[in-house]
C-alpha positions in Angstrom: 0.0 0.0 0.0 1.3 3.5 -0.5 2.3 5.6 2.3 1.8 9.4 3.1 4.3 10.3 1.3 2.3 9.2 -2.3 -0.6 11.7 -1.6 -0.6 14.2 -4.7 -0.9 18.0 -3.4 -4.6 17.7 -4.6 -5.1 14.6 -2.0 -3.7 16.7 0.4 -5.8 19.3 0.0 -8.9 17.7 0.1 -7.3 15.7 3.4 -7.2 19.4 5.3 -11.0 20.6 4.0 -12.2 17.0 5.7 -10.0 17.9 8.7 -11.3 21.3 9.4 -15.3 19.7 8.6 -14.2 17.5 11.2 -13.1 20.3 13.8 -16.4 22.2 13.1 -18.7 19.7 13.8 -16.6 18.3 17.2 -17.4 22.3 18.6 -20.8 21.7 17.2 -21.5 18.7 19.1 -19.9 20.3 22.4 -22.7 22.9 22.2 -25.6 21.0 20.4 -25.2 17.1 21.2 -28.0 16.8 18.2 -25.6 17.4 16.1 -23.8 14.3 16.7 -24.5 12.5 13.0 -23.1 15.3 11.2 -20.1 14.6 13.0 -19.7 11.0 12.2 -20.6 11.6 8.7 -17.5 14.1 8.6 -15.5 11.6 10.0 -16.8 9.2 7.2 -15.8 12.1 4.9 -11.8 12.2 6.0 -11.6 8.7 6.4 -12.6 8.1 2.8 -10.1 11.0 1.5 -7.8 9.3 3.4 -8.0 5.8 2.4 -8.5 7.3 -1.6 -4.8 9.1 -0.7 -3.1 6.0 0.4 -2.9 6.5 3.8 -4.5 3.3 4.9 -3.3 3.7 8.7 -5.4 7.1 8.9 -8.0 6.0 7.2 -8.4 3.4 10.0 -8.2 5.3 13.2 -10.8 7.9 11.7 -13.0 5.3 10.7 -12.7 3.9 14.3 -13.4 7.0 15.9 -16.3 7.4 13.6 -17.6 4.2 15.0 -16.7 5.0 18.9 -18.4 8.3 18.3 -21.7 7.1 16.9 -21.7 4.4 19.4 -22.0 7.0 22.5 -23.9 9.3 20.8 -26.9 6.5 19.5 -26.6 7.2 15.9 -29.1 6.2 13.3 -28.4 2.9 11.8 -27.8 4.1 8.2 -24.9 6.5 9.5 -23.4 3.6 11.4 -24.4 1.1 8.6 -22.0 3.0 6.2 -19.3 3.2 8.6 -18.7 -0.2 9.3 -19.1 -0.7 5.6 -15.9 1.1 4.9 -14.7 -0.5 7.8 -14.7 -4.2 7.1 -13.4 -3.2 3.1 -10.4 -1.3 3.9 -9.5 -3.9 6.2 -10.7 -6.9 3.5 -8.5 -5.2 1.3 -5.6 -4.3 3.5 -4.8 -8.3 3.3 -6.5 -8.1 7.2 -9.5 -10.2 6.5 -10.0 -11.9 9.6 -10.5 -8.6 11.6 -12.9 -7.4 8.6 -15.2 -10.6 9.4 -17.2 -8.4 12.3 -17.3 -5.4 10.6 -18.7 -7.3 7.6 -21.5 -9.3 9.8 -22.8 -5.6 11.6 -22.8 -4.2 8.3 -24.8 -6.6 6.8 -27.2 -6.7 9.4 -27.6 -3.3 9.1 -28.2 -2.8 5.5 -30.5 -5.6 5.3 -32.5 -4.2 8.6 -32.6 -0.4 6.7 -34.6 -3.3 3.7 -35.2 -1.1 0.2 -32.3 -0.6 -2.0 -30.2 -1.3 0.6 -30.5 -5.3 0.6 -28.7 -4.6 -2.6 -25.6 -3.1 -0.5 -26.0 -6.1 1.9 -25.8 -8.3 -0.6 -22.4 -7.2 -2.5 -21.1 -7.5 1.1 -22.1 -11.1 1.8 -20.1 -11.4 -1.9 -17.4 -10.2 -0.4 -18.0 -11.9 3.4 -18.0 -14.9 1.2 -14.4 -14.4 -0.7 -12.9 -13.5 2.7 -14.0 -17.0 4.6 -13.1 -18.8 0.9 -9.7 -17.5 1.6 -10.0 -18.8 5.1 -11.0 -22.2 3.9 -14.3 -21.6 5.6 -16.4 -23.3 2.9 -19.6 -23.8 4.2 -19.9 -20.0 5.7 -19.0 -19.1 2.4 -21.4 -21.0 0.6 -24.2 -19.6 2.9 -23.4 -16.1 2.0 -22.7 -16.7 -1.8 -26.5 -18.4 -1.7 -28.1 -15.3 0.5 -25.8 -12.9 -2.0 -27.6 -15.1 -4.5 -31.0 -14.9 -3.5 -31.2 -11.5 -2.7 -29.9 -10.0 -6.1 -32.3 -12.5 -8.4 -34.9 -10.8 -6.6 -33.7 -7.1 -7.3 -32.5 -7.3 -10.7 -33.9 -11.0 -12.2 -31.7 -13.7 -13.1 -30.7 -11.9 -15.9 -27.9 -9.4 -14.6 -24.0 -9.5 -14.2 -24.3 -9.0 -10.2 -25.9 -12.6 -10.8 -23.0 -14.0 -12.9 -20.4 -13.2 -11.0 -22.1 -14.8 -7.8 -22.4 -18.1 -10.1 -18.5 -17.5 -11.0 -17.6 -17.6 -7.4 -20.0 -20.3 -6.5 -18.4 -22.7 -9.0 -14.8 -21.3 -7.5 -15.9 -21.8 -4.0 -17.5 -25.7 -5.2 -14.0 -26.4 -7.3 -11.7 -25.5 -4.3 -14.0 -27.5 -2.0 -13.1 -30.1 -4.0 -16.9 -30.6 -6.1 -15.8 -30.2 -9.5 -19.7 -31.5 -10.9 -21.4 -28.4 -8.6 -18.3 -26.1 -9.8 -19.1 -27.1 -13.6 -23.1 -26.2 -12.8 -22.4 -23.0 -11.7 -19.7 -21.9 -14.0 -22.4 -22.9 -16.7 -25.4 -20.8 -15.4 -22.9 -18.0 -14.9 -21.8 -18.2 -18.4 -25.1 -18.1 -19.9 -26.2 -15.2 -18.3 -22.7 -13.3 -19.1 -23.7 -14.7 -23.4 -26.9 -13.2 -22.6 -26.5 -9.4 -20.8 -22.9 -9.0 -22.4 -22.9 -10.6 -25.6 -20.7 -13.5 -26.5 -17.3 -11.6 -27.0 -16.8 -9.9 -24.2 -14.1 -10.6 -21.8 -16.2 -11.8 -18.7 -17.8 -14.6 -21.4 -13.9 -15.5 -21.7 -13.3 -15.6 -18.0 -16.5 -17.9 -17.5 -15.2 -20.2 -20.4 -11.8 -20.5 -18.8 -13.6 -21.4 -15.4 -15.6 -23.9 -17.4 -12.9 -25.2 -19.2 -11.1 -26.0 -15.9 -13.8 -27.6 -14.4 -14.3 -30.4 -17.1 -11.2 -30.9 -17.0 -11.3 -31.7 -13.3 -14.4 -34.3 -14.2 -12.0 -35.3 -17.1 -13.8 -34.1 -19.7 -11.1 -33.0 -21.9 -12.5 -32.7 -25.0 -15.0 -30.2 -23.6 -12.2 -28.7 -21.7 -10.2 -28.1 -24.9 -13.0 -26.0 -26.5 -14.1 -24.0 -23.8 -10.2 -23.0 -23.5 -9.8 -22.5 -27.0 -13.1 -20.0 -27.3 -11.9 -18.1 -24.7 -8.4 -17.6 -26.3 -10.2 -16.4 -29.3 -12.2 -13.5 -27.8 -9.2 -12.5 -25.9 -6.9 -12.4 -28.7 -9.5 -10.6 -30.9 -9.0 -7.9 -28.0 -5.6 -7.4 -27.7 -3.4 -5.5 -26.5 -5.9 -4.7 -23.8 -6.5 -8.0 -22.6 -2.5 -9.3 -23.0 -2.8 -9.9 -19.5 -5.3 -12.6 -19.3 -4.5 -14.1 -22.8 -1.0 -14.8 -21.3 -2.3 -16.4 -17.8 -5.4 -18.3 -19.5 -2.3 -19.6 -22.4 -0.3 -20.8 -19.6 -3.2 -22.9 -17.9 -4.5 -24.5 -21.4 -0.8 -25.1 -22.2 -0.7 -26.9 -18.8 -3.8 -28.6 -19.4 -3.1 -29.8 -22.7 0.5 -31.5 -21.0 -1.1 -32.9 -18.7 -3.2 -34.6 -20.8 -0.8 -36.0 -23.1 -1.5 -33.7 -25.6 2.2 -32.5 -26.3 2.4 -31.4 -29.9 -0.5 -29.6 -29.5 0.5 -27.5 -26.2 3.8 -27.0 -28.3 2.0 -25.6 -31.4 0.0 -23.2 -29.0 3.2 -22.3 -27.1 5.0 -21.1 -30.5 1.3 -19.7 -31.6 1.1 -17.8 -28.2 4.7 -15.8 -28.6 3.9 -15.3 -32.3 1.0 -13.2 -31.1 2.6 -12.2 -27.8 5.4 -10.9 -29.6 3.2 -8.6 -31.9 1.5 -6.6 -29.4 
């Protein structure tokens, strides 16, 4: 993570604005206790200037006193709800997970308590409750928030929607790590049909869930299958190069892997020289 010393002049100067908000509404509060959410929300305010400046360790301790401060002071729960939000990520993402686990649990309880638009918000959060206790090799409490994740978002936007996709991607990455390569195939299926559907069948997602496909039948040994769902992906990758050099190159690799593993040597040897060719070009 970058330090302090990365914050641009700009970044700094939007830093000392949240800080003097901040001051303001402390004195407020002194005088007026009602005026106690407006100071939490300022607090929100610099912690998020922080964190988007790099300063990760500032960012925490302001987002902590955000949370000590609505916790004397009986905040609403959409003030606190937002808080622990940005909370549990900065800590998810600051490689801390298992001290964003908490933060994650309140916050979901809290979205999904406010109900409306903000079961949405709960939802992306279980998604990301659920990567964290992947990580953790916590299968089955990730497999319960993936489904709630799940459920929740078919009923806002239909089965029809990316949100919905990418919960099927990481169901069939949660089932394949668990070690249930038929469940992994299911979901990486439903996932890519709905990606065919909302995105079209080019785009790089539809590549992604072919790749995730591709390894799951080769898991179940169905290698034939395996070889074509690695092959389409290729192709809408290398249709968008440069810009997707990055995953051309990693998904190459892994059907190169896959086709030596399999015995197929010639042809993981005429990709290989293939892959350069095209590597070399961009």
């Amino acid at each position: 993570m970058p330090e302090n010393s990365s914050q641009t002049p700009a970044s700094d100067s939007v830093i000392q604005d949240a800080l003097k908000v901040v001051e303001t509404q402390r004195a407020a509060v002194k005088e007026y206790p009602g005026k106690a959410p407006g100071l939490v929300r300022a607090l929100q305010t610099l912690g998020d200037a922080q964190r988007d400046a790099g300063d990760i360790a500032s960012a925490e301790a302001t987002y902590r006193e955000a949370l000590e401060a609505g916790k004397e002071l009986e905040m609403p729960v959409e003030v606190m709800a937002n808080v622990r939000t940005s909370l549990a990520t900065l800590l998810d993402f600051s490689g801390r997970e298992s001290e964003s686990l908490a933060y994650y649990e309140e916050a979901i309880n809290d979205h999904e308590a406010l109900g409306g638009e903000n079961t949405e918000v709960a939802a992306q959060l279980r998604n990301n409750l659920a990567m964290t206790y992947k990580c953790m090799d916590k299968f089955a409490l990730a497999e319960q928030h993936y489904l709630r994740a799940l459920e929740t978002l078919e009923n806002k936007r239909g089965r029809k929607s990316e949100s919905v996709a990418c919960v099927f991607n990481n169901l069939g990455s949660l089932y394949y790590a668990a070690g249930f390569p038929d469940q992994a195939k299911e979901m990486f299926e439903d996932g890519l049909q709905i990606r065919i559907e909302v995105l079209g069948d080019k785009h790089r997602d539809v590549a992604q869930s072919l790749c995730n496909l591709g390894t799951a039948c080769h898991e179940l040994k169905e290698n034939d299958a395996a070889q074509k769902h690695f092959e389409k992906s290729l192709s809408i990758l290398e249709s968008q190069l440069p810009v997707e050099v990055t995953s051309y190159e990693a998904i190459g690799l892994d059907y190169i892997a896959m086709l030596e593993i399999i015995g197929e040597d010639n042809k993981a040897a005429a990709f290989k020289k293939r892959m350069e060719k095209v590597l070399a070009t961009v």
